[in-house]
C-alpha positions in Angstrom: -20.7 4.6 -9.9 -22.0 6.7 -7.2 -22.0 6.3 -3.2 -24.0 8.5 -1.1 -21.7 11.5 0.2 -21.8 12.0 3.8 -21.2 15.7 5.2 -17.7 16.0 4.7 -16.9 19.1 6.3 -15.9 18.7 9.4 -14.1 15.6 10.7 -12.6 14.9 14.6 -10.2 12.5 16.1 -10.3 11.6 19.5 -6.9 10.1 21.0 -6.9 8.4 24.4 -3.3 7.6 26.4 -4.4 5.3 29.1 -1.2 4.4 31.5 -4.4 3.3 33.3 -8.2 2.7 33.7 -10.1 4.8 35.7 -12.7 3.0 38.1 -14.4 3.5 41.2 -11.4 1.6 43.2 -8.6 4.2 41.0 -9.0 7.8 41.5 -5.6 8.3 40.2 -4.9 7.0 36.2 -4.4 9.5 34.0 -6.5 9.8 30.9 -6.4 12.7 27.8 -8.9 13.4 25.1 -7.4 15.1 22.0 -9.3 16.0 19.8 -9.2 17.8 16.1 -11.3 19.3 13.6 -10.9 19.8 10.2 -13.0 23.0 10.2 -13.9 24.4 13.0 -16.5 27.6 13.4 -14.6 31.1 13.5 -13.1 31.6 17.3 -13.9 28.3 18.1 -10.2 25.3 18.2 -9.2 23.2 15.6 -7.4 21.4 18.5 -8.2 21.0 22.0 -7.4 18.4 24.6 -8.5 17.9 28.5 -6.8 15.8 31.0 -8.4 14.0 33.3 -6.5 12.9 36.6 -9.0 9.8 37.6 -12.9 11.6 37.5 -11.2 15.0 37.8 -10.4 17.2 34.7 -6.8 18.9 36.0 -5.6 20.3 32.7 -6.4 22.2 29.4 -5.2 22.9 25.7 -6.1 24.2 22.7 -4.5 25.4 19.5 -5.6 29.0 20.0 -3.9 29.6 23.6 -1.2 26.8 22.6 -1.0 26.5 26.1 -1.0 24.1 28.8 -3.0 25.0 31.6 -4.4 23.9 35.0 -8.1 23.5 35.2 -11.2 23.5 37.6 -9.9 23.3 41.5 -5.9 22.8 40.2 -6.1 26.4 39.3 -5.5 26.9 43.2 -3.1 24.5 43.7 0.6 25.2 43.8 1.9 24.9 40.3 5.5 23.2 38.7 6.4 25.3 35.8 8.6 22.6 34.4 5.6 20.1 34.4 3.6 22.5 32.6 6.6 23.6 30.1 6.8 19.7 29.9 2.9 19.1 28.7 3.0 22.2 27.0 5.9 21.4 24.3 4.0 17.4 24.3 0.9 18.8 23.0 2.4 20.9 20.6 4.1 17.8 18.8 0.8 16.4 19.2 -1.2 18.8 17.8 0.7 19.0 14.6 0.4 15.6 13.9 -3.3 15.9 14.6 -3.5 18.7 12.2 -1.2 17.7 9.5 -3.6 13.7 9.5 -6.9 16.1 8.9 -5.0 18.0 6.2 -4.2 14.7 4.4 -7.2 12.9 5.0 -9.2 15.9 3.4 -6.9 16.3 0.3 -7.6 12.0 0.0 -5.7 9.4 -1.4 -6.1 8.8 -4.9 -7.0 5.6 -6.4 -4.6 2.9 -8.4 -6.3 1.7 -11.4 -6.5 -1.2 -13.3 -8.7 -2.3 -16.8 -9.4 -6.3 -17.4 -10.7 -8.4 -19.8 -12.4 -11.5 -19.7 -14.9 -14.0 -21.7 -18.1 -13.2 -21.0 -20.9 -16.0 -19.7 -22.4 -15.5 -23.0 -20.5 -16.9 -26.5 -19.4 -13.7 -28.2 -19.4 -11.4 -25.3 -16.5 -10.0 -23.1 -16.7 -8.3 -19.6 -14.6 -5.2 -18.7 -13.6 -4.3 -15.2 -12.4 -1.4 -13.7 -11.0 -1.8 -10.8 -9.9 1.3 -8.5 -7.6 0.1 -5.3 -6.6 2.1 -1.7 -8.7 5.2 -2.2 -10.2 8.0 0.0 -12.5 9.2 0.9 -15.0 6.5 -0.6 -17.0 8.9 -2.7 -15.5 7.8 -6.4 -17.4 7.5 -9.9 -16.1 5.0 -12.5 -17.5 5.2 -15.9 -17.0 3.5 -19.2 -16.3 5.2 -22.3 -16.7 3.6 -26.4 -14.6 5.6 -28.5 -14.9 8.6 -26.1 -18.9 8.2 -26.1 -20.5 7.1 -22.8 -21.1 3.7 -22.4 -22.7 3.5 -19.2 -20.9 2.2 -15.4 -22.2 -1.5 -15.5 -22.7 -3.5 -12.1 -20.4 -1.8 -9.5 -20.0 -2.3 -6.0 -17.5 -0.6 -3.6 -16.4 -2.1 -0.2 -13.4 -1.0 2.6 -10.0 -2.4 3.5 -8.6 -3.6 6.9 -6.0 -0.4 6.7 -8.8 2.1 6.5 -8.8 2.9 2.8 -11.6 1.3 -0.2 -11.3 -0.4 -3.2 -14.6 -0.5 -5.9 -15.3 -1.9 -9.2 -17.1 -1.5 -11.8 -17.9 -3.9 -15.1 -19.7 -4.3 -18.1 -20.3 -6.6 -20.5 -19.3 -5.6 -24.6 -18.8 -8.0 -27.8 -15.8 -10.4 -28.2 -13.6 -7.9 -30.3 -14.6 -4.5 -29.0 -13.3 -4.5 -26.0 -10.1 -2.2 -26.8 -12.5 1.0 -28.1 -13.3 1.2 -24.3 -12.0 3.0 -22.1 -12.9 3.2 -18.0 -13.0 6.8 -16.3 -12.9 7.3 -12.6 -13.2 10.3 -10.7 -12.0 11.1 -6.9 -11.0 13.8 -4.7 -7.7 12.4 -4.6 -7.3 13.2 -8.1 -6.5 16.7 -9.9 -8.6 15.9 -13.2 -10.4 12.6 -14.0 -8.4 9.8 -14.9 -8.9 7.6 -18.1 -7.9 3.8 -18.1 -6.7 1.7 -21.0 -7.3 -1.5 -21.1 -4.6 -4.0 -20.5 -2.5 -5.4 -23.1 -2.8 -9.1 -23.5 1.3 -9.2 -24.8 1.7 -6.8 -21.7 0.3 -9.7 -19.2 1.7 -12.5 -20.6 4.9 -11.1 -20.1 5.7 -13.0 -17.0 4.3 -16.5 -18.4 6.9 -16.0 -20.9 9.5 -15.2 -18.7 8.8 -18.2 -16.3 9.1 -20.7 -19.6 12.1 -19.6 -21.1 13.6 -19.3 -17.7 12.8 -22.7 -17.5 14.1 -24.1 -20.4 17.2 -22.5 -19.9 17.6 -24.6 -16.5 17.0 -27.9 -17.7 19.4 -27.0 -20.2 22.0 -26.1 -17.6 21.2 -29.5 -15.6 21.1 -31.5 -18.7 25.0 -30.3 -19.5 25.9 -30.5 -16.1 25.1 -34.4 -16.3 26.5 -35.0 -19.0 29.7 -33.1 -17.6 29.6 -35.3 -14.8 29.2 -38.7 -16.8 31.8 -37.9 -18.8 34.6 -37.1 -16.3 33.5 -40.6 -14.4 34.8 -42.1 -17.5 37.9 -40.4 -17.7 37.2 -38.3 -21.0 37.5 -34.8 -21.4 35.0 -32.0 -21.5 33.0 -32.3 -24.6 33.5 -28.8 -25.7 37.7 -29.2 -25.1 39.6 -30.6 -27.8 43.2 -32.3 -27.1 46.0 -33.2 -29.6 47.8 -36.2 -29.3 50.8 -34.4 -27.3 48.7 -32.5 -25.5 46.5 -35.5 -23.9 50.5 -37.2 -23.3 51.2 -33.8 -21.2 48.6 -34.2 -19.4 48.3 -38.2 -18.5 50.8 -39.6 -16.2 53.5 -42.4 -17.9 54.7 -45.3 -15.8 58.8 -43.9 -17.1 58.0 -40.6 -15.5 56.5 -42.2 -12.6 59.6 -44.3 -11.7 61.8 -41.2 -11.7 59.9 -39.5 -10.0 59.8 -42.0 -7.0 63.8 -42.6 -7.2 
């Protein structure tokens, strides 16, 4: 599966800190643009930012100078150095974390993977789907293989997530049977080399069904000895699984002799 590629080669973040909105009524909230590019022309920023002190840009920055700077008419106003020291060291910080986001968003996240099975609308037929989760960019190909022969990519669709990322799918229907000489291949930039998907054991997922019944039995197991425990000792009668002698159940029960002394 295909998706149209935009032009990836440059991409720019714009980050506003608003301790306040400027309006015609406020002359004096404080607003900065930062902004980054992945790849910038030669001598032109990868990182610049302009602060605006209500309509009024009063400061500069950019990666190349790494400084900031007073700008337009607050050139020729008296200048704090320990203000500017202050922004300076803030936009730093900044800009690395600007810089070091581009870097990761242009290497990409790779894709997780999974390969299902399931009966087809059709007797006799199954339906494969690969399904690739929290990927970018969104450009991705899946493909299916038959016994390392293509087999075609089948319906697909690809769509994004609330945290930014996409997930995509792809299936296709094979005969009841087959379905294990497939194989799904999906390719990303996120990815060193294309990666091949197996499909999913059957004994692999029905490992936790298995796990829930016999976890299951063993409990009403536990509460069925733990009633019969209980009914027991309301009647006076040992543990089933204890075994007294005749001495040994005298030791233990109180006699009416032993009682007397006891009380004188």
């Amino acid at each position: 599966m295909r998706v149209p590629r935009p032009q990836p080669w440059w991409l720019a973040l714009l980050f506003l800190l608003l301790p306040g909105t400027p309006s015609a009524d406020n002359h004096r909230s404080l607003l900065y643009h930062l902004t980054a590019v992945s790849a910038p022309t030669p001598g032109a920023p990868a990182f610049w930012v302009s602060g605006w002190l209500g309509p009024q840009q009063y400061l500069s920055y950019n990666n190349l100078r790494a400084q900031a700077e007073p700008y337009g008419a607050w050139v020729w106003e008296s200048q704090v150095s320990w203000y500017w020291e202050k922004e300076t060291a803030d936009l730093r910080n900044k800009q690395k974390l600007f810089l070091e986001a581009l870097k990761t968003l242009e290497e990409g996240e790779p894709p997780s993977m999974r390969m299902k099975a399931r009966p087809g609308t059709a007797p006799g037929f199954s339906v494969l789907t690969c399904i690739a989760f929290s990927f970018y960019p969104p450009e991705l190909q899946l493909r299916f293989l038959r016994n390392g022969l293509a087999a075609g990519s089948g319906e697909s669709d690809i769509g994004p997530n609330g945290d930014g990322s996409f997930h995509a799918w792809s299936s296709l229907t094979v005969k009841s049977g087959d379905e294990h000489h497939y194989c799904c291949v999906v390719q990303h930039a996120g990815l060193a080399q294309p990666l091949t998907v197996e499909l999913e054991s059957p004994a692999k997922s029905s490992m936790p069904v298995v796990g829930i019944m016999v976890g299951f039995l063993l409990l009403l197991i536990v509460a069925g000895g733990g009633a019969l425990l209980w009914r027991r000792m309301r009647k006076g009668l040992p543990a089933p699984w204890i075994s007294f002698h005749g001495d040994d159940v005298g030791a233990l029960l109180p006699t009416p002799d032993l009682a007397k002394d006891a009380e004188s």
